[in-house]
C-alpha positions in Angstrom: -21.1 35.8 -71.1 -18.4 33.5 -69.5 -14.8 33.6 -70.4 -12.1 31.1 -69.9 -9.5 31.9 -67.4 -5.6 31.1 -68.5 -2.8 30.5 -66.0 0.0 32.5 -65.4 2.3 31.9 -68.3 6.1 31.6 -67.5 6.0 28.7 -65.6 6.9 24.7 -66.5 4.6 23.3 -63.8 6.3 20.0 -63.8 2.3 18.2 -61.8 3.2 15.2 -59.9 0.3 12.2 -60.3 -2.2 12.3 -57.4 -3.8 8.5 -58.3 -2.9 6.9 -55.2 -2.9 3.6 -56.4 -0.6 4.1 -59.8 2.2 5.9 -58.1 2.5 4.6 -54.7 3.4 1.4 -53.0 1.5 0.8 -49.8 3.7 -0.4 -47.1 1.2 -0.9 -45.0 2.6 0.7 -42.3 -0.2 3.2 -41.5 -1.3 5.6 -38.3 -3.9 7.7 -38.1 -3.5 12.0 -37.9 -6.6 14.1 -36.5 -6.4 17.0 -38.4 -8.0 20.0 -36.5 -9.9 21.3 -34.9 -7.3 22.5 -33.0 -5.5 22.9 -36.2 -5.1 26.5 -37.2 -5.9 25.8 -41.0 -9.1 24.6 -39.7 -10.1 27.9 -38.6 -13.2 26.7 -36.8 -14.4 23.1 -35.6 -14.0 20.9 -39.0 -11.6 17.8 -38.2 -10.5 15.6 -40.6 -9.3 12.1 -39.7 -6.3 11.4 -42.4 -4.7 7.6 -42.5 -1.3 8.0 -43.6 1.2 5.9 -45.6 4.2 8.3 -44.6 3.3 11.4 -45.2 0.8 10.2 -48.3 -2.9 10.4 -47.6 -4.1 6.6 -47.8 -7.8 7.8 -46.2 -9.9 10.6 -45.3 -12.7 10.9 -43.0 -14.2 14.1 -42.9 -16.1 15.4 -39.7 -18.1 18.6 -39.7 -18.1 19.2 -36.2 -20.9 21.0 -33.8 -21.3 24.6 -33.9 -25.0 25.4 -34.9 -26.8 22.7 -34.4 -30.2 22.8 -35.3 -30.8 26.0 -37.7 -33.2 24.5 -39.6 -35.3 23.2 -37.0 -35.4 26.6 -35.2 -37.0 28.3 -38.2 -39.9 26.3 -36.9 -40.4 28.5 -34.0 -40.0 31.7 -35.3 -42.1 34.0 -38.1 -40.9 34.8 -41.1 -38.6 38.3 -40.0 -37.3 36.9 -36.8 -35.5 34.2 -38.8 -32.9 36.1 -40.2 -30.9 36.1 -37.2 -30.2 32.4 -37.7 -29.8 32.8 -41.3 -26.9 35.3 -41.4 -24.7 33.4 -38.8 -24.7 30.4 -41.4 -22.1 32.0 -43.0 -20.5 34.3 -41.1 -18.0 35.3 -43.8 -20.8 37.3 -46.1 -23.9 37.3 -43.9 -25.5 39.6 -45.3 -26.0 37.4 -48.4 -28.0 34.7 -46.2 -30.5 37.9 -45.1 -30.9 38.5 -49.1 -31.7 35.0 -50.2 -33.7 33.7 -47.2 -36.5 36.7 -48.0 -35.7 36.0 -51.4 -37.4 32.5 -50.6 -40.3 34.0 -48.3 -41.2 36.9 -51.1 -41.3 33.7 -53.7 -43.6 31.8 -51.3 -45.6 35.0 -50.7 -45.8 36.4 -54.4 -44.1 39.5 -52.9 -42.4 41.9 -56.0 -39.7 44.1 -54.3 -39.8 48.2 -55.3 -36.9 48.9 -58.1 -35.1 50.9 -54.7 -35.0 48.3 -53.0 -33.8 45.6 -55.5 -30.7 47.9 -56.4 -29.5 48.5 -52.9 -30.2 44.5 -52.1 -27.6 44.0 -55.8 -24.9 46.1 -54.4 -24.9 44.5 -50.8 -25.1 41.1 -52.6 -21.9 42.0 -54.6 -20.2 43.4 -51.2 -21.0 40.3 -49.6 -19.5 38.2 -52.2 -16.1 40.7 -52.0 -16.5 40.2 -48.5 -16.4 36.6 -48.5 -13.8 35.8 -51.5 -11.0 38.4 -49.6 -11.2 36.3 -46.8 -10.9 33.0 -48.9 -7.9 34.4 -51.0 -6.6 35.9 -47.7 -6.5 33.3 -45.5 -5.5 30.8 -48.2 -2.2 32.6 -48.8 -2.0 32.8 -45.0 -2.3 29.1 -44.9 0.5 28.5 -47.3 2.5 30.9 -45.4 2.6 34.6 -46.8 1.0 36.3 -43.8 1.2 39.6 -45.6 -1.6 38.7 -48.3 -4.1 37.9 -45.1 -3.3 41.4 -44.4 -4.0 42.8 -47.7 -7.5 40.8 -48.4 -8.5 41.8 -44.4 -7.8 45.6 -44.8 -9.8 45.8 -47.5 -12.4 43.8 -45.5 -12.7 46.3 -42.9 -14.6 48.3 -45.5 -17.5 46.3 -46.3 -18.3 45.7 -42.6 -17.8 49.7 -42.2 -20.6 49.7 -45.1 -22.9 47.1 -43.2 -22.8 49.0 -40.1 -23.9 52.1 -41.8 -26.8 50.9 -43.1 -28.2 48.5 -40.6 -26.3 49.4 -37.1 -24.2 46.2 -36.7 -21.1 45.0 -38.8 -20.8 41.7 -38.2 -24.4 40.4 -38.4 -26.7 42.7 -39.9 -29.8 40.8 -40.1 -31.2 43.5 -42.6 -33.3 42.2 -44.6 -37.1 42.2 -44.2 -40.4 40.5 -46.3 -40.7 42.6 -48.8 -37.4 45.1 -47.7 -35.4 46.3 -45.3 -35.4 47.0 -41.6 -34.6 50.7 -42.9 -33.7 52.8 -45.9 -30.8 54.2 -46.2 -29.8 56.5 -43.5 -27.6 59.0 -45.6 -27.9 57.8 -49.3 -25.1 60.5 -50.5 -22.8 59.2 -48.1 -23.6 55.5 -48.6 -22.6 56.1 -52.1 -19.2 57.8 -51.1 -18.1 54.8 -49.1 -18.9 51.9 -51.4 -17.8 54.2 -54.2 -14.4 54.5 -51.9 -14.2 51.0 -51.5 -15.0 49.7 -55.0 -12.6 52.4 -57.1 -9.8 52.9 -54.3 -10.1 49.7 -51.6 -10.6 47.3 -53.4 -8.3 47.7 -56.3 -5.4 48.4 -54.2 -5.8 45.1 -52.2 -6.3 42.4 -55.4 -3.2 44.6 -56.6 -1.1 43.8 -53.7 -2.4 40.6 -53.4 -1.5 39.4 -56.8 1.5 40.5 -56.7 2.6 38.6 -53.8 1.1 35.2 -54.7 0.4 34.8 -58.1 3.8 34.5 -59.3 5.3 33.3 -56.7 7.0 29.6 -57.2 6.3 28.4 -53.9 3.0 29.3 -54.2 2.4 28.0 -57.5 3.7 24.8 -56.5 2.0 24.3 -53.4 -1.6 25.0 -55.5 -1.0 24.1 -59.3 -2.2 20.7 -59.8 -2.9 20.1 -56.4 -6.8 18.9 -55.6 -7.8 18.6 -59.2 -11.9 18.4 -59.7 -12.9 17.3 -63.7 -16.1 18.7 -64.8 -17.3 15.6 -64.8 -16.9 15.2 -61.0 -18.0 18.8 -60.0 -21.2 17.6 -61.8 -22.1 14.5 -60.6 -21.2 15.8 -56.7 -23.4 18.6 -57.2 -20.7 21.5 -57.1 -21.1 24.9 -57.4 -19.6 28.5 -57.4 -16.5 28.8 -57.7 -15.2 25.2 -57.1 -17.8 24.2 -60.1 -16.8 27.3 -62.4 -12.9 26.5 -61.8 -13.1 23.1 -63.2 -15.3 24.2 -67.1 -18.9 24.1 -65.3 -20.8 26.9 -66.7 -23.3 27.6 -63.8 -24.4 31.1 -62.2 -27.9 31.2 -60.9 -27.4 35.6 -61.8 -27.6 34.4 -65.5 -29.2 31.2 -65.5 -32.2 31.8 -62.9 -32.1 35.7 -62.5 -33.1 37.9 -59.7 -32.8 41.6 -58.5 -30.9 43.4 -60.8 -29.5 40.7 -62.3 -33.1 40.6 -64.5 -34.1 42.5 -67.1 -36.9 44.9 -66.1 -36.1 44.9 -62.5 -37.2 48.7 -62.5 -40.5 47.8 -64.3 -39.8 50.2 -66.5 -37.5 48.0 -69.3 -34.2 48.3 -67.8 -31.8 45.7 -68.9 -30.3 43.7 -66.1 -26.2 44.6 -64.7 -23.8 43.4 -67.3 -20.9 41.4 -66.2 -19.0 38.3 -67.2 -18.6 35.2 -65.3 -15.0 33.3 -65.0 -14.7 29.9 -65.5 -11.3 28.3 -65.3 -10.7 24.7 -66.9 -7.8 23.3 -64.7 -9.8 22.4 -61.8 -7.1 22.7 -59.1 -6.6 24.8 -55.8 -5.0 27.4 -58.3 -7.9 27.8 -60.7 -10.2 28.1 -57.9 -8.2 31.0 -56.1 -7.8 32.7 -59.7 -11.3 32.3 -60.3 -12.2 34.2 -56.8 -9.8 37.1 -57.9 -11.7 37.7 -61.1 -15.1 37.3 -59.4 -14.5 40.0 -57.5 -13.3 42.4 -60.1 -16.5 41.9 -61.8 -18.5 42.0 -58.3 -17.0 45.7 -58.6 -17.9 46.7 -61.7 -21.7 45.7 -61.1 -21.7 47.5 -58.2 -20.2 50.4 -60.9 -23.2 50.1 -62.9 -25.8 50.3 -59.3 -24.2 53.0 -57.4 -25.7 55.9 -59.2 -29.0 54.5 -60.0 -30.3 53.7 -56.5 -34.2 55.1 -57.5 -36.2 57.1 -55.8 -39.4 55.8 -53.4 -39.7 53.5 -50.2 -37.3 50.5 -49.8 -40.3 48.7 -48.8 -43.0 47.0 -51.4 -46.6 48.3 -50.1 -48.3 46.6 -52.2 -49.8 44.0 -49.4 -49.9 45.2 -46.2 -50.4 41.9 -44.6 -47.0 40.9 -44.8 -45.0 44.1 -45.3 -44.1 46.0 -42.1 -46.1 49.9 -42.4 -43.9 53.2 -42.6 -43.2 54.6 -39.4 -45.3 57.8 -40.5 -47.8 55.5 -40.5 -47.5 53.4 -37.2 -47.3 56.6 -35.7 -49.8 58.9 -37.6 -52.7 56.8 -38.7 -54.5 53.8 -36.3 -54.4 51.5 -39.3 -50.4 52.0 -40.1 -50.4 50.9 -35.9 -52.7 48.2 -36.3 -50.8 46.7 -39.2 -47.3 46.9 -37.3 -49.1 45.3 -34.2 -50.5 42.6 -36.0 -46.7 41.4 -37.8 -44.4 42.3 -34.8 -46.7 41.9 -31.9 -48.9 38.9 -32.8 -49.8 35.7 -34.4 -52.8 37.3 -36.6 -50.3 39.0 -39.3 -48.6 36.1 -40.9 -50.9 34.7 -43.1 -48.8 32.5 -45.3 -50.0 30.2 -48.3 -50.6 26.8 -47.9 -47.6 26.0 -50.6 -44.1 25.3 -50.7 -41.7 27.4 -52.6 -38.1 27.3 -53.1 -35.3 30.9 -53.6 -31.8 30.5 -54.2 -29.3 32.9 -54.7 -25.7 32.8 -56.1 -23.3 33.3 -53.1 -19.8 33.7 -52.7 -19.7 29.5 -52.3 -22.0 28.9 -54.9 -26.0 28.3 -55.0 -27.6 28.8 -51.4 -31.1 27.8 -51.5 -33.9 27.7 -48.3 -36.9 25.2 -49.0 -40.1 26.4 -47.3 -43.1 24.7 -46.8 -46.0 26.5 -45.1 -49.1 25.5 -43.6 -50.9 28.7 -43.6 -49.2 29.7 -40.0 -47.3 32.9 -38.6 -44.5 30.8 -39.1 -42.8 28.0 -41.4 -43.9 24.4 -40.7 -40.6 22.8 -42.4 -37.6 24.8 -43.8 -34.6 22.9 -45.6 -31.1 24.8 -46.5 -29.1 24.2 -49.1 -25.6 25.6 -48.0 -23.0 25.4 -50.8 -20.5 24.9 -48.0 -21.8 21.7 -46.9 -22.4 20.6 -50.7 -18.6 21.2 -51.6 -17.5 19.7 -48.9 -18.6 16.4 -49.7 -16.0 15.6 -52.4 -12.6 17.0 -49.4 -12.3 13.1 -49.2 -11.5 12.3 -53.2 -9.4 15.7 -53.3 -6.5 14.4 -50.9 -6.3 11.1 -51.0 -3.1 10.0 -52.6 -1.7 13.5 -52.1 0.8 14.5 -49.3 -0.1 15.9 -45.8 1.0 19.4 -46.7 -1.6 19.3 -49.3 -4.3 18.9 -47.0 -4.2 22.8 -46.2 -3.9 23.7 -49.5 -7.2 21.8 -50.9 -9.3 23.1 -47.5 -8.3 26.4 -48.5 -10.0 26.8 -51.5 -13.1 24.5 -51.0 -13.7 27.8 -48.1 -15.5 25.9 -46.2 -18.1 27.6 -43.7 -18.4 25.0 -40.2 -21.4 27.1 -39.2 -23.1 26.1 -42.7 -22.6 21.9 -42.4 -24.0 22.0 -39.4 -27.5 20.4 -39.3 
């Protein structure tokens, strides 16, 4: 169920008017700034173009720079496993999230029902990535406003996660982990998986949003740099297609985990009647830079307690589906012990023959840390996708930086960024 965040009380936040045209007179003496992307609030190549009226905003021009260019078209020339490396450096705050929901897609298009292991272990990860990603959002946004010290707390406890990644799939910051219908491997040590994420999600974890809190959130300077500052209305996250956290920090009710549900988010995702992961979903109604950054905090907190309710129920039996062999990779007991496990792990690795796709199109999104990430496949009955269409909640949000900062003052500019968290590697096309 969702329930409404409330700001901190204590404070008389007197909100100064951000209507451009109501509160300013234009002298019409303008020049033009180039914010980033040598700007270090940038953090990577975005650059905004900002006409100012003194130090107001009169205009902004939004660029989304060059990093990846091309990741869509690329999934064109690869099957359906090899495409994960692209996917999980489209956000390279969570990557591990892309991995999830681009199979996600393929096992919709294929029909492909994951094993109960492998849904719960794909759940917690899912929940780590979002952690993973909302640290560095809250982190960084305080660095950006100038308190160093909560980047410090929200990256410590980052350290973790990619601690966790590495474990289970050999590589922190990419993982590329997923496979149709599972994993590139189980678990490795399943005893002392649960130890570290039990570690991070009951010691870590706690410790930083602690810390963090306590720095920022009442903290006058950083109330008034945030509070009232980029307002979205629900109407407006609506009509420009919002989602995640900037949609659920201005009243929009939205979460594809309870409104379209997946994994262990489902009920039944054992087969056997299990009811899906409770948890609650935060919705703030103010709108502004300050409802989104509390609305990340509380996300997180109820990221860890679903990964509470997971950690101790990981089933028994293979991480991979074996229900179709055609698409799912064979056990290595069986490449190596039977001449039909080899043939089948020739035939998907090796050649062309394996991937025997339907002649359909099919859409998976999950719920990321930035809101509703969605691939669009359309096959041809190749090895490999004939079109493929992301929908990166980065890009999406990003749309409406242009209404957030006009009529507010430059300083604001870093503020608003901030909590849009806006990925460069996902608006690239």
């Amino acid at each position: 169920m969702p329930f409404t965040l409330k700001p901190d009380e204590g404070f008389d936040i007197d909100v100064e008017s951000t209507d451009y045209l109501k509160t300013h007179v234009d002298t019409g003496d303008r020049w033009t700034l180039n914010f980033g992307p040598q700007h270090p609030a940038t953090h990577t190549t975005l650059r905004v173009v900002l006409e100012l009226d003194g130090e107001r905003i009169a205009r902004c021009t939004p660029h989304i720079g060059y990093l990846h260019s091309g990741f869509e078209k690329l999934a064109e020339h690869m099957d359906y496993n090899q495409y994960v490396t692209i996917v999980s450096r489209m956000n390279y705050l969570s990557p591990i999230a892309n991995d999830i929901c681009w199979h996600h897609a393929v096992e919709t298009l294929f029909g492909i029902d994951l094993t109960p292991r492998c849904k719960v272990i794909r759940t917690i990860m899912a929940e780590l990535a979002r952690i993973q990603d909302h640290l560095l959002c809250v982190g960084a946004a305080a660095l950006d406003l100038g308190a160093f010290t909560g980047f410090l707390y929200g990256f410590n406890a980052r350290e973790r996660i990619y601690d966790i990644c590495d474990f289970i799939s050999g590589q922190r910051f990419h993982p590329d982990w997923t496979r149709v219908g599972g994993a590139m491997q189980d678990l490795p040590d399943e005893e002392n998986f649960k130890k570290m994420v039990k570690y991070f999600v009951n010691e870590d974890l706690p410790q930083a949003l602690e810390d963090l809190e306590g720095l920022v959130c009442r903290n006058r300077i950083f109330i008034d740099r945030t509070a009232g500052i980029g307002v979205v209305s629900k109407e407006d996250a609506i009509a420009w297609s919002l989602s995640g956290p900037m949609a659920r920090a201005s009243g929009v009710v939205r979460d594809l985990r309870k409104d379209e549900p997946y994994l262990c988010y489902a009920d039944n995702w054992d087969g056997q009647g299990a009811k899906a992961v409770e948890f609650k979903v935060p919705v703030h109604t103010d709108g502004d830079v300050y409802a989104r950054f509390q609305v990340r905090i509380e996300e997180m907190k109820q990221s860890a307690h679903i990964i509470r309710q997971l950690i101790d129920r990981i089933p028994g039996g293979p991480i991979d589906t074996l229900a179709d062999g055609k698409y799912v990779k064979p056990p290595k007991s069986d490449v190596y012990g039977s001449i039909e496990g080899l043939i089948q792990h020739f035939e998907i690795i090796m050649s062309n023959r394996g991937w025997k796709a339907p002649i359909a199109e099919a859409y998976g999104a999950n719920e990321t840390a930035n809101g509703e990430l969605g691939y669009f496949i359309v096959s041809d009955g190749g090895p490999r996708p004939w079109r493929v269409r992301t929908r990166p909640p980065s890009f999406i949000n990003y749309s409406i930086m242009a209404k957030l900062t006009e009529g507010h003052m430059l300083a604001d500019v870093v503020a608003i960024l901030g909590s849009i968290n806006v990925v460069a590697a996902e608006l690239d096309r």
